[in-house]
C-alpha positions in Angstrom: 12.6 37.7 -89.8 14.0 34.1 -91.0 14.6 34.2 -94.6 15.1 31.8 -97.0 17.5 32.4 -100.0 17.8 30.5 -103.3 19.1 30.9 -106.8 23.1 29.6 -108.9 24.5 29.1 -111.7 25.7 32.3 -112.0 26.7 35.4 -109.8 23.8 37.3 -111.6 21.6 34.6 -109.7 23.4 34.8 -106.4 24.6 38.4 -105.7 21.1 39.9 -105.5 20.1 37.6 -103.1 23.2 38.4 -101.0 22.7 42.1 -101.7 19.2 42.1 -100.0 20.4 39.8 -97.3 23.2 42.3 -96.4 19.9 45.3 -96.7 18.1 43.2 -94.1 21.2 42.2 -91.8 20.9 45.5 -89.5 18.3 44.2 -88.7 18.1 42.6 -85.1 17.0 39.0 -85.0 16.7 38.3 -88.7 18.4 35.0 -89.5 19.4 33.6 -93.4 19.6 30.4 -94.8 20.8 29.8 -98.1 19.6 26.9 -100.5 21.2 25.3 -103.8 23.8 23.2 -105.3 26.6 21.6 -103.9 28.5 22.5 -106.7 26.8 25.1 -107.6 29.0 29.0 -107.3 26.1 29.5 -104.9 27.6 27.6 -101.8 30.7 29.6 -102.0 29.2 32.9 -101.9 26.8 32.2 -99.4 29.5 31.4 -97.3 31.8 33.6 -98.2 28.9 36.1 -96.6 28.6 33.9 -93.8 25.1 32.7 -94.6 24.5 29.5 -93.6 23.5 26.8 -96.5 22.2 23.8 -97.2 22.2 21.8 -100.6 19.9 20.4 -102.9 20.5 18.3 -105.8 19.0 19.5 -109.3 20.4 20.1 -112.8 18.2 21.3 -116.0 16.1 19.5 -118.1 15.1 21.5 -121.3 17.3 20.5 -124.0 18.8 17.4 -122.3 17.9 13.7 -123.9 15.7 12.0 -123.1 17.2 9.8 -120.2 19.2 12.6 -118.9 15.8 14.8 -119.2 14.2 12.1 -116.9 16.4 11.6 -114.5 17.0 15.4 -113.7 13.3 15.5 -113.3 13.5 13.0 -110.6 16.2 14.9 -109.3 13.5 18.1 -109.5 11.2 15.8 -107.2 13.4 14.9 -105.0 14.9 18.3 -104.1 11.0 19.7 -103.9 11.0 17.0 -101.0 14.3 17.9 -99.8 13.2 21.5 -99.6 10.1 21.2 -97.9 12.0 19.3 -95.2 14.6 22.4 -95.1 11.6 24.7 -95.0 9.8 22.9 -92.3 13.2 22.5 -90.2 14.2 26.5 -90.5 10.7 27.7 -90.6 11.2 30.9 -92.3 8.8 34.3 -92.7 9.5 34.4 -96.5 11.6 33.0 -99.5 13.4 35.3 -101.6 14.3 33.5 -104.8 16.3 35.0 -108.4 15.5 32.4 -111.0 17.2 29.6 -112.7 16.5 26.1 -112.2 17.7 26.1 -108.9 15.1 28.1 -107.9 12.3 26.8 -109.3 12.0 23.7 -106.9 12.6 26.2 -103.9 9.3 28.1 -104.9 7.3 25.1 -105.2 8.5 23.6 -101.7 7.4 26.9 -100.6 4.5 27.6 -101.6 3.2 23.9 -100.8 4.3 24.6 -97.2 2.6 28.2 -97.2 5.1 30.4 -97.1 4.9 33.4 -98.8 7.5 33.9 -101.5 9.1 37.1 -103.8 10.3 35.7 -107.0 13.6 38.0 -108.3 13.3 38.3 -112.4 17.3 39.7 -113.1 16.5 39.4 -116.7 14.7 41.9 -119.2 12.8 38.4 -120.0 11.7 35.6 -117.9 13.3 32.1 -118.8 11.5 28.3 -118.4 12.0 28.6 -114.6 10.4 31.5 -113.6 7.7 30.9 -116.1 6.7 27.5 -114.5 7.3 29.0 -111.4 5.8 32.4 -111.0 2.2 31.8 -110.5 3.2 29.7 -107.4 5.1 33.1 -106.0 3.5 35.5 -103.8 5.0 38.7 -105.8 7.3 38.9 -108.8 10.3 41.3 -108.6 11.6 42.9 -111.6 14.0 45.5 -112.7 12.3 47.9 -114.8 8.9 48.8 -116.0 8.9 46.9 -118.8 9.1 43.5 -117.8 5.7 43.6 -115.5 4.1 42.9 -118.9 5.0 39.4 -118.6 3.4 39.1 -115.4 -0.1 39.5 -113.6 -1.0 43.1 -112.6 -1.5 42.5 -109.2 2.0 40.6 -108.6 4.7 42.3 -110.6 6.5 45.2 -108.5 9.3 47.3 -110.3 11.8 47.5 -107.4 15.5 47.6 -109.8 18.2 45.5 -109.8 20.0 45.1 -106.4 23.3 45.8 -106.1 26.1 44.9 -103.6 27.1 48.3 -101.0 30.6 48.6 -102.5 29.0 49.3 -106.1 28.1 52.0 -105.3 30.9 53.2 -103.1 33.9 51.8 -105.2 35.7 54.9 -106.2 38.2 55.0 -110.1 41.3 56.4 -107.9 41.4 54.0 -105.4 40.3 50.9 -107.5 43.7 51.7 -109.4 45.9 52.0 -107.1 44.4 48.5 -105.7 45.1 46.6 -109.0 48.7 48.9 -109.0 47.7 50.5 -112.6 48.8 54.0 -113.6 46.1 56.2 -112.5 46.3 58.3 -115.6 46.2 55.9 -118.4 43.7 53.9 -119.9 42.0 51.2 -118.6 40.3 48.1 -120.0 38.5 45.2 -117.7 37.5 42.0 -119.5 34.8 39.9 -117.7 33.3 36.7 -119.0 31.0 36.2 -116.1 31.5 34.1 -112.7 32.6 31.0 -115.1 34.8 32.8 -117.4 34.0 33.2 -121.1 36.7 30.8 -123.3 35.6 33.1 -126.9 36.4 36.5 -125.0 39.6 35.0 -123.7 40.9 33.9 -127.2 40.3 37.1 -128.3 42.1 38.6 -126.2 45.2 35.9 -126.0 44.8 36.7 -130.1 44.7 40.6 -130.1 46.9 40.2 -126.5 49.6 42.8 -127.8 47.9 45.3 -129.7 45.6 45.4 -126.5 48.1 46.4 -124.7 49.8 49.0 -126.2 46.2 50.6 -126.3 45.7 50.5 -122.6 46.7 48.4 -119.5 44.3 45.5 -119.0 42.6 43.8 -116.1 41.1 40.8 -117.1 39.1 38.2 -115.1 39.4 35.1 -117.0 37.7 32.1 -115.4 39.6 29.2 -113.3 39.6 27.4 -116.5 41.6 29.6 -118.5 43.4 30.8 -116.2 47.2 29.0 -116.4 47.0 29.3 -120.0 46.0 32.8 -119.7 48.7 34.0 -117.9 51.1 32.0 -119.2 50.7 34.0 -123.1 51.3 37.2 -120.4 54.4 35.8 -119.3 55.3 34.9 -123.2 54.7 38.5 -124.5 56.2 40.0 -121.7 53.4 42.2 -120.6 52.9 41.4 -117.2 53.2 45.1 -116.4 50.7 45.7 -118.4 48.1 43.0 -117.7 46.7 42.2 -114.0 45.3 38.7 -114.4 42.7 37.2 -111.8 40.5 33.2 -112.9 37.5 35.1 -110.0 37.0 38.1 -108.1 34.8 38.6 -105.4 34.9 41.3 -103.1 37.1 42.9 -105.1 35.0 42.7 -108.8 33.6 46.0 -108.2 37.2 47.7 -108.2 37.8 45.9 -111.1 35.0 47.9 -112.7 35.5 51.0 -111.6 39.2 50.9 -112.4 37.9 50.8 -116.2 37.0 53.3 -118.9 35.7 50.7 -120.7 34.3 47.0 -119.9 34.4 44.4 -122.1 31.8 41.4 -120.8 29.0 39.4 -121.9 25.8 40.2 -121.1 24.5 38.4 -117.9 21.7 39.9 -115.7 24.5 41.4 -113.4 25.8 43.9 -116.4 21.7 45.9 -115.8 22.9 46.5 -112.0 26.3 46.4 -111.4 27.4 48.6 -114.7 24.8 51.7 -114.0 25.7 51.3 -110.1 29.4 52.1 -111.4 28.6 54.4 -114.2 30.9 52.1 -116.6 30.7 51.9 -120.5 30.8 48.8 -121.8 31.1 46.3 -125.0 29.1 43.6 -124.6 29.2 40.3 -126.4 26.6 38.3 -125.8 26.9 34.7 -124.7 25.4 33.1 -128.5 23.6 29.9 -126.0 22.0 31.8 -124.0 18.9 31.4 -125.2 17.3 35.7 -126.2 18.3 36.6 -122.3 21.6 38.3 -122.9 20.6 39.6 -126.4 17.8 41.0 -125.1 20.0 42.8 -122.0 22.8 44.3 -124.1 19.6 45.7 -126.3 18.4 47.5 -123.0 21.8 49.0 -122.7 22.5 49.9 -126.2 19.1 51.3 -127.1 19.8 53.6 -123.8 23.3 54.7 -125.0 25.1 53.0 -122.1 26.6 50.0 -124.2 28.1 48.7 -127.9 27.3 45.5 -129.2 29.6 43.2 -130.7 28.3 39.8 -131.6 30.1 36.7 -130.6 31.7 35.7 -134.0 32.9 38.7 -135.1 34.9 40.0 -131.5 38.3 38.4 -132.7 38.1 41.0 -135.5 36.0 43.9 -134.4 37.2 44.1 -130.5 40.6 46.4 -131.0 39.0 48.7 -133.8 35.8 49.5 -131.6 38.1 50.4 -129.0 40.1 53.1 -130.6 37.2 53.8 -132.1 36.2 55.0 -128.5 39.1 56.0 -127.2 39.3 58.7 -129.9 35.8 59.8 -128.8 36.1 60.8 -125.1 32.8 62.8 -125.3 31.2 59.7 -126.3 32.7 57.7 -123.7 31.3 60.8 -121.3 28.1 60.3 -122.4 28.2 56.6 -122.0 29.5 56.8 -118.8 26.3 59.1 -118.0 23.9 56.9 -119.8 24.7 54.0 -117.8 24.9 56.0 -114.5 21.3 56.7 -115.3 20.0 53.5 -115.3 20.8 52.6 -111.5 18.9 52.3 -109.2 20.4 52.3 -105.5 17.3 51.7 -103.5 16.6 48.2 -104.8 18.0 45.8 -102.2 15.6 48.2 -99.8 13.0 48.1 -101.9 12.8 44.1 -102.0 13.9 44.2 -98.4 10.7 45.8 -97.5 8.4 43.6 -100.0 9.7 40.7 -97.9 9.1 42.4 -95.0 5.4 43.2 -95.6 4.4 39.6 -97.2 6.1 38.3 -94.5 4.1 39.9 -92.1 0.7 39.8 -94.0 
């Protein structure tokens, strides 16, 4: 089968593409081809997994001005052109797309070339680009039951969230020893997502020492803040306490699974890659985001898997919900088990065969 790939922005757009891809790789004869931004996190990933790619141009247009609104939707025009030529060139079976405005051209080269298409919702709710983009998709992917209400019957399929391999294989033990941490003390990771979170980092730069003394700390800033970052390590003198990265990649699930407790916003990748590791988390979602994230850490704290903190009130709340839990270990357990719950390890296979059949339809 020749696939083609699509969705950026953010890992939570990228990795579940990459995750079916590696499903499908065993596979003799199937070839990949990945398509989005230049610039986008996309193109190093892809690559990265040795997929070949090929760029289009396109940025957002909903709450842009006017003139920066219009020219990005002649940049939408032109990358549907752009992609039909890629489409026509690689000839694929199927598209496999996960949203965003990346995608969203991708789908509607595809569909006016006729190929069919599976259209990846990573969200509890769709956002502008899926809406304007799903009745143009041959069947709509989703995570859980609950989200086929925004779709037709006879399109939505619940197959989970998929996961990269070594989610689900990343053991606590050896993830420690990786990041050099004492195997029997505590452990807190800090994630801000694949562009780093600048509130979540001040917060932690603020609180930096009392952190510390509660457990050691692996935090994943962003490239942007990373210097800075690790130059308040070197001033406090905790570098033995603190392992300090701006991006992980194949390392990331480690970084979990080293943790009794995560500390992230709530992106689409916290509904798969948390329950694949079993973790307990914080979450503070991103306040922009439009309802998305509020809407995940929701999922997870109505199913006992997850605390929410809002954005303004971390600075203050973040080291007194950690003792908090740290003094609980049976709610931690339960946590732990709550998230665990949630996974769902069969979902690159289960997209991996819904390509497979509209593919061969």
């Amino acid at each position: 089968m020749r696939l083609l790939l699509s969705g950026g922005g953010t890992g939570g757009h990228v990795y579940p593409s990459l995750s079916v891809a590696a499903e499908l790789q065993p596979d003799a004869g199937n070839k990949f081809l990945y398509v989005g931004r230049e610039q986008g996190i996309e193109k190093k990933l892809s690559e990265l997994a040795l997929i070949p790619f090929q760029p289009i141009e396109v940025d957002g247009i909903r709450g842009m001005g006017i003139i920066t609104g219009a020219h990005n939707l002649l940049k939408l025009f032109c990358a549907i052109s752009r992609t039909r030529t890629i489409i026509r060139d690689f000839r694929p079976n199927a598209i496999f797309a996960t949203g965003g405005y990346v995608s969203a051209p991708v789908i509607w080269a595809g569909a006016l070339e006729r190929v069919p298409s599976v259209l990846y919702l990573p969200d509890l709710e769709p956002g502008w680009a899926i809406r304007a983009t799903a009745r143009w998709a041959t069947r709509i992917a989703v995570s859980f039951p609950k989200v086929t209400k925004f779709f037709a019957k006879d399109k939505a399929v619940v197959t989970g969230y998929p996961v990269r391999p070594n989610f689900y294989s990343a053991q606590r033990a050896q993830a420690r020893s990786r990041f050099q941490l004492d195997p029997s003390a505590r452990v807190v990771t800090v994630f801000g997502g694949s562009r780093g979170a600048q509130s979540i980092n001040e917060t932690i730069a603020k609180n930096l020492i009392e952190l510390a003394q509660l457990s050691q700390l692996v935090l994943v800033t962003g490239k942007d803040d990373e210097m800075w970052m690790k130059a308040r390590v070197k001033e406090a003198s905790l570098e033995s306490r603190v392992r300090l990265f701006g991006y992980l990649d194949d390392t990331f699930a480690d970084a979990l699974a080293a943790a009794d407790i995560v500390v992230s916003r709530a992106g689409a990748a916290t509904l798969g890659e948390f329950p694949a590791l079993g973790v307990p988390a914080i979450l503070v979602p991103y306040p922009y985001a439009g309802e998305h994230q509020k809407q995940n850490a929701k999922f997870l704290v109505e199913r006992g898997a997850a605390i929410e903190i809002e954005n303004d009130e971390l600075s203050n709340a973040l080291v007194s919900t950690l003792k908090k839990l740290f003094d609980e270990p049976s709610r931690l357990g339960q946590m732990r088990q709550s998230s665990r719950n949630l996974a769902a390890p069969n979902a690159a296979k289960n997209i991996a065969a819904l390509l497979r059949a509209i593919a061969t339809a």
